[in-house]
C-alpha positions, 0 to 999 in steps of 0.5 A: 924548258931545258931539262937535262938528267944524268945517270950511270954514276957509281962507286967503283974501283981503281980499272973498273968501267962506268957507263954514264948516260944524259937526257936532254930536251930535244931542243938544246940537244939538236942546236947545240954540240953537247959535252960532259962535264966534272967537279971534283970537291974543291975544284972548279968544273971542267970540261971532260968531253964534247961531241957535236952532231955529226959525232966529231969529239975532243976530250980533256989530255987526261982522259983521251984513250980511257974515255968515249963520249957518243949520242944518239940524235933519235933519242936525244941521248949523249952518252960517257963510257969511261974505261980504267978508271982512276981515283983521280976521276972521282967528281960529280959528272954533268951532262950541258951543251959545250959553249955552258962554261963560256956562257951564264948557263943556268939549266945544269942537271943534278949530275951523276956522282962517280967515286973510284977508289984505289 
């Protein structure tokens, strides 16, 4: 079973740090490169951040400089620190491995809500 739980969302203001955490099962974790992921209310989901296992990363335009993402494979932990953040961050957060939104990826968790205000 694929199980995948995210935690560390909040509420915080405009400049304010969150630090979100996802466990994943050990067997999507060490086959796949893994990602956060956001959806705003009204848009679609976007990719935020990918790192794969040998900690390689990309991230959205938007993000670069303010975002960190890092895992550790012991622990079968993926990890978000988000720095400076600003309203237009404000969506619930998921945890998935990176190919989920080019393929009928069916085991998203129930994400972590971030709300920054300005």
């Amino acid at each position: 079973q694929v199980q995948l739980v995210e935690s560390g969302g909040g509420l915080v203001q405009a400049g304010g740090s969150l630090r979100l955490s996802c466990l994943a099962s050990g067997s999507i974790f060490s086959t796949n490169p893994m990602a956060w992921y956001r959806q705003a209310p009204g848009k679609q989901r976007d990719l935020v951040a990918t790192i794969t296992s040998g900690g390689v990363t990309i991230y959205k335009d938007s993000v670069k400089g303010r975002f960190t993402i890092s895992r550790d494979n012991s622990k079968n932990m993926v990890y978000l620190q988000m720095n400076n953040l600003k309203p237009e961050d404000t969506a619930v957060y998921y945890c998935a491995p990176g190919w989920a939104l080019m393929s009928d990826f069916a085991y998203w968790g129930q994400g972590t809500q971030v709300t920054v205000s300005s």
